[in-house]
C-alpha positions as CSV (number, residue, x, y, z in Angstrom):
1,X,6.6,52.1,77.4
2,X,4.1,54.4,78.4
3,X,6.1,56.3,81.6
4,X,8.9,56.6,78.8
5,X,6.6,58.5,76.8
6,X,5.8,60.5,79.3
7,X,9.1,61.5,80.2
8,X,10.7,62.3,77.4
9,X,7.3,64.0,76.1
10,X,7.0,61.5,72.8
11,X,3.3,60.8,71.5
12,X,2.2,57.2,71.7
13,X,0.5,55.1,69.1
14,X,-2.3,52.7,70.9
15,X,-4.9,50.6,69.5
16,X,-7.8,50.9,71.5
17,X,-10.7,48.8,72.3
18,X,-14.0,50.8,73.8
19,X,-16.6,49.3,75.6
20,X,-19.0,49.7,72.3
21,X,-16.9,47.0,71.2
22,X,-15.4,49.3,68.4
23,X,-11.5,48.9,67.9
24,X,-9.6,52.2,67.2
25,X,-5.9,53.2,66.3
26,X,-4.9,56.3,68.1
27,X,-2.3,59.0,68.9
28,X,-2.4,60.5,72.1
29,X,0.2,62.8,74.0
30,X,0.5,61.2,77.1
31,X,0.3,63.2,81.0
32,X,0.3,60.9,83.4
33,X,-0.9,57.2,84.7
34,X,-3.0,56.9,87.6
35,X,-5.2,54.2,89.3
36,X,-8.3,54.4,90.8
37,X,-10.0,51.7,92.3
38,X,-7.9,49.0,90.6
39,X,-8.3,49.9,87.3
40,X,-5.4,52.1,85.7
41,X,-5.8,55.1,83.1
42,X,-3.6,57.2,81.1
43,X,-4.3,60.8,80.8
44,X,-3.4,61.9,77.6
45,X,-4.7,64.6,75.0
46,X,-5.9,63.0,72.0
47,X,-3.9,63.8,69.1
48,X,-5.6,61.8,66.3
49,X,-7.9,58.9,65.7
50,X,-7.4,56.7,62.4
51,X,-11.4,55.8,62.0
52,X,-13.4,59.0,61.1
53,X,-16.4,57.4,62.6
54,X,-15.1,56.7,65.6
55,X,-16.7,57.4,68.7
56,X,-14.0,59.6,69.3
57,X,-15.0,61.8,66.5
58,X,-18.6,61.1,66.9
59,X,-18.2,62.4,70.7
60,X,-15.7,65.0,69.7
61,X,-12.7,64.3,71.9
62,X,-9.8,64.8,69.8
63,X,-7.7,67.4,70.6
64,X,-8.8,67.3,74.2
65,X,-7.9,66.1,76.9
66,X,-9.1,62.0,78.2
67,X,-8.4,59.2,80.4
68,X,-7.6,55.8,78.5
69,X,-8.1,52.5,80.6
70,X,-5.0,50.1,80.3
71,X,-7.0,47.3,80.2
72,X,-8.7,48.6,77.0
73,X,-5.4,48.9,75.4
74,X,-4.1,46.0,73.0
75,X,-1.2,47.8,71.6
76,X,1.1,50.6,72.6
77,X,4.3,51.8,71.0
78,X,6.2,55.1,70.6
79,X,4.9,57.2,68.0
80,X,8.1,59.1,66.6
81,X,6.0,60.8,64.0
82,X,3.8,62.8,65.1
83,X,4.0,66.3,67.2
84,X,3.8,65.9,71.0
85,X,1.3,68.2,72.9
86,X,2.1,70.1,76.0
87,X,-0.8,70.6,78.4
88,X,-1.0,72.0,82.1
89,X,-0.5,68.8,84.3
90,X,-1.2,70.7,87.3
91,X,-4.9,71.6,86.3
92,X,-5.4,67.8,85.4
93,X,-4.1,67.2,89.3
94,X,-6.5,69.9,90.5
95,X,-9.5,68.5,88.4
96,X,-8.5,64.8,90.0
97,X,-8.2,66.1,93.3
98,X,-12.1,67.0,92.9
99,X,-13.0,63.8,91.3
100,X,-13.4,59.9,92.7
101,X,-12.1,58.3,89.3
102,X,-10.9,59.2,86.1
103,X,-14.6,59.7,84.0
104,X,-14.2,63.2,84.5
105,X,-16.0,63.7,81.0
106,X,-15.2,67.1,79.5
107,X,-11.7,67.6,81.2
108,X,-11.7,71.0,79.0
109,X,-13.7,72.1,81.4
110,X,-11.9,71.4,84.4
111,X,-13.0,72.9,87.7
112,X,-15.8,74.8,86.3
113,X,-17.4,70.9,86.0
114,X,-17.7,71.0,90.0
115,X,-21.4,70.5,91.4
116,X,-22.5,70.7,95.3
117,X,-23.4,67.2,96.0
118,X,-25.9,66.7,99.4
119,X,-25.4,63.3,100.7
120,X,-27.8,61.7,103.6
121,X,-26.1,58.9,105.4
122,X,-27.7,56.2,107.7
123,X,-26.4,56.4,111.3
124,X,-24.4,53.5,110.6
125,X,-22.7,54.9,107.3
126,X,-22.4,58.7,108.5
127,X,-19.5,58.0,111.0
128,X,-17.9,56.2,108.6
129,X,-17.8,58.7,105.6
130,X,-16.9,61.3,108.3
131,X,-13.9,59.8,109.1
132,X,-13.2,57.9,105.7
133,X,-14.2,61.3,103.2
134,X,-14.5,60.9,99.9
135,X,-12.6,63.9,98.9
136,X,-10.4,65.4,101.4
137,X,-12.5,68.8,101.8
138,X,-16.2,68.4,103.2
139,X,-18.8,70.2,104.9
140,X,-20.4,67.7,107.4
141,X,-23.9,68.2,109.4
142,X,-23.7,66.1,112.4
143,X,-27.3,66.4,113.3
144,X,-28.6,66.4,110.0
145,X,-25.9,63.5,109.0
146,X,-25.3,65.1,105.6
147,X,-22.1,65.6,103.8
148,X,-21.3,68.5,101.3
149,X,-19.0,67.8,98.3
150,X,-17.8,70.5,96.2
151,X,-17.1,68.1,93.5
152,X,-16.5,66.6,89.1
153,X,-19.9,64.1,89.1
154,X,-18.3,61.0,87.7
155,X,-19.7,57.9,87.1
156,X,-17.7,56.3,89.8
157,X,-19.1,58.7,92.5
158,X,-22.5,57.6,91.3
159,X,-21.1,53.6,91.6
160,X,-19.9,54.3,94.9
161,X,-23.5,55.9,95.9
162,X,-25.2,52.9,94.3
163,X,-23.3,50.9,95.9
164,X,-24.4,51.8,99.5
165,X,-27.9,51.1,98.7
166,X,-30.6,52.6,100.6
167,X,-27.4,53.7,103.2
168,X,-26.8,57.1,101.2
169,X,-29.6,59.4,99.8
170,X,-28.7,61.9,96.7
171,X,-30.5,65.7,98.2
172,X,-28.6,67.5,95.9
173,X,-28.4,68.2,92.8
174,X,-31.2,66.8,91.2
175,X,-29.7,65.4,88.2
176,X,-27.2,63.0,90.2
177,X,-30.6,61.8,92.1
């Protein structure tokens, strides 16, 4: 099982399934699982990848660090083979802690990822995100009903803005707008 592998730090052989539809046999040295909404991840440096063209290459992420959906997973085993990769778990805790899901993107770069976000909240939504934060550190403008997040963009921070419509206005940074 996965937690086993983790534990005894032994490599796991998966077969994976992205959402391009492409299926791909890989090696990872697995960190940790976690959940986020739901949907659970391993974290896990990628060791190797079996297709050359795979995305994986395409997108260079072996050897690095990624997050792996279980649900995306059709096969795991114990890979007895192959040399197991230690990595600082407490940095991958630190760059989660900053973070609302796992699609951190380039974990390599860990904190250094971290943008000021400028949220706008309807009166309605404003008390509620004050006392329901999305990280646990924020700087909050009660007249101005903005929020401050010193926080890894992710494509579930952007769902979760989407997802309050017209409630929640992006002021900053531009890219995330």
């Amino acid at each position: 099982s996965c937690r086993t592998a983790i534990l005894s730090k032994q490599n796991i052989k998966l077969t994976y399934e992205s959402f391009s539809d492409t299926i791909d046999e890989l090696i990872i040295s697995p960190y940790m699982i976690v959940e986020y909404n739901n949907r659970w991840s391993i974290i896990a440096k990628l060791v190797n990848v079996k297709n050359k063209k795979s995305i994986f290459h395409e997108k260079s992420k072996v050897g690095k660090i990624n997050n792996f959906a279980f649900d995306r997973v059709t096969n795991l085993e114990i890979d007895k083979e192959s040399e197991y990769i230690n990595d600082n778990t407490d940095i991958i805790n630190k760059i989660l802690d900053y973070s609302i899901g796992t699609s951190v993107g380039d974990w390599e770069k860990g904190l250094s990822n971290k943008k000021e976000i400028v949220l706008k909240f309807s009166d309605r939504l404003y008390p509620y995100f004050v006392t329901k934060p999305l990280l646990k550190k924020q700087d909050k403008d009660d007249e101005k009903k903005t929020i401050t997040y010193n926080i890894i963009p992710t494509i579930e921070l952007e769902n979760v803005i989407l997802s309050y419509g017209e409630g929640i206005k992006v002021l900053q940074p531009e890219t995330l707008k």
